[in-house]
C-alpha angles and dihedrals in degrees: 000000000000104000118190122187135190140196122282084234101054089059093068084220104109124051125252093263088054090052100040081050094052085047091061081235103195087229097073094044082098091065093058158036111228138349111243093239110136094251098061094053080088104072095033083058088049094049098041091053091062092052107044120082118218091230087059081061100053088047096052096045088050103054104039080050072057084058104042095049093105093029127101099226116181128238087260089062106043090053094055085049084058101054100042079081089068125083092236103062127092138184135245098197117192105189120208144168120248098255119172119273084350089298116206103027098248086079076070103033096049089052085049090049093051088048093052096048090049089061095038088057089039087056096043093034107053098161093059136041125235111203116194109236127191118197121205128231096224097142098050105105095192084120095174091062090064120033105081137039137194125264128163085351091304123124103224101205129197104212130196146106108286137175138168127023113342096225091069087056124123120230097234112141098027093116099061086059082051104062080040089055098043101059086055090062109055114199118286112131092263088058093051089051087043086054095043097058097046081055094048102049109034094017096056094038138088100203139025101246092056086050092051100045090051089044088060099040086054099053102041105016080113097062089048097258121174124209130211140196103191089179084103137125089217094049093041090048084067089048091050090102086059096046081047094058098035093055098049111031095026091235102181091040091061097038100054101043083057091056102047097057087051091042090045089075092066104027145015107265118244109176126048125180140223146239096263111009107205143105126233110213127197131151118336088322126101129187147167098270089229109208085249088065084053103084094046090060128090115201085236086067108057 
């Protein structure tokens, strides 16, 4: 199969900044690390492996097994589960909202990209092993960016009031998109397939994050995938230094604006902080943590 490729510049379909980045331009060095070419994966596993307790291992194997109790994870994932207890073993981690049945295709393409580059660092690393990793979106609360997707030209909505983080979301109404859905898809074995895994995911299950995380398993258990909730007290007890420090010196504040004056020489900024940029989540209810909230929160609590 003849294959012919051309410059991401050439297609006038990413900006200037996107381009100059994908160049490897000497003028954005300034703005990371290090560029995700193969050979660069050397020195961030070096580094990694100075910063990353052991005990932080055995907590988050533990709690995405938790996960993965009423799941039918395949051999491949359960083998990577087993070897994100070794010392050896990295992630590759792909993050995503919970839109529904996967909604635009870059939900699918950015999980396929993590699994080939998996294989592509297994194949160049030997001594170590890479595990793809999505993380689900569970505490993002932007419900209309996720509750419809695109068939036969049709947008399928779910429609219904929502607040707080999605994850927490009941599946009600669910049933009412699939007999939309279903007449879309006509009856041909692939539609059938198609039927049965909307069922499966957001039919058997109570809450979003538990559709969604079946939704995934099925369509990628075989590549090794594994699949984590963060929205979890275990995994937030380990991030309680950078809530710490977020809380008190207003770290990302101060980094990105930072940035920005520096990056607003080469691109339109898009994205500004705040002063404390952070989410307080109860029941069912999210919202921006303001810095007046600050002083009437313990650590403990959040």
């Amino acid at each position: 199969m003849d294959v012919d490729c051309i410059p991401f510049r050439n297609t006038n379909y990413f900006s200037n900044l996107i381009c100059d980045y994908l160049d490897e331009s000497q003028k954005l060095k300034q703005f990371y690390h290090r560029f995700p070419s193969v050979n660069n994966f050397k020195n961030q596993i070096e580094e990694k492996k100075l910063n990353y307790p052991k005990q932080y291992r055995q907590v988050l194997v533990n709690e995405i097994k938790a996960q993965y109790r009423n799941l039918n994870g395949s051999e491949a994932t359960l083998q990577n589960l087993h070897l994100l207890s070794q010392d050896n073993t990295f992630t590759i981690t792909t993050g995503h909202q919970l839109n529904l049945f996967t909604g635009p295709l870059y939900f699918l393409y950015k999980i396929i990209s993590t699994i080939n580059l998996c294989k592509e660092l297994n194949d160049e690393y030997t001594e170590y092993n890479f595990v793809p990793v999505y993380w689900m979106a569970t505490e993002d609360h932007d419900f209309e960016e996720i509750n419809y997707f695109n068939i036969n030209g049709k947008k399928i909505h779910w429609n219904k009031p929502a607040k707080g983080p999605v994850g927490e979301l009941s599946t009600d109404g669910l049933q009412e998109v699939f007999n939309l859905f279903s007449l879309e898809l006509g009856s041909s074995k692939n539609a059938k397939k198609l039927e049965n895994l909307f069922k499966g995911a957001y039919l058997n299950h109570s809450n979003l994050a538990d559709a969604t995380r079946f939704l995934a398993n099925e369509l990628f258990k075989d590549y090794g995938l594994v699949i984590i909730d963060a929205n979890k007290r275990e995994l937030k007890n380990l991030f309680l230094p950078v809530l710490k420090d977020e809380l008190l010196n207003e770290t990302s504040n101060t980094a990105v604006t930072n940035t920005n004056e520096l990056l607003s020489e080469y691109a339109n900024i898009q994205v500004n902080p705040r002063e404390v940029n952070l989410f307080y989540l109860k029941e069912n209810y999210g919202n921006v943590l303001q810095k007046k909230m600050v002083v009437t929160l313990s650590i403990i609590q959040i």
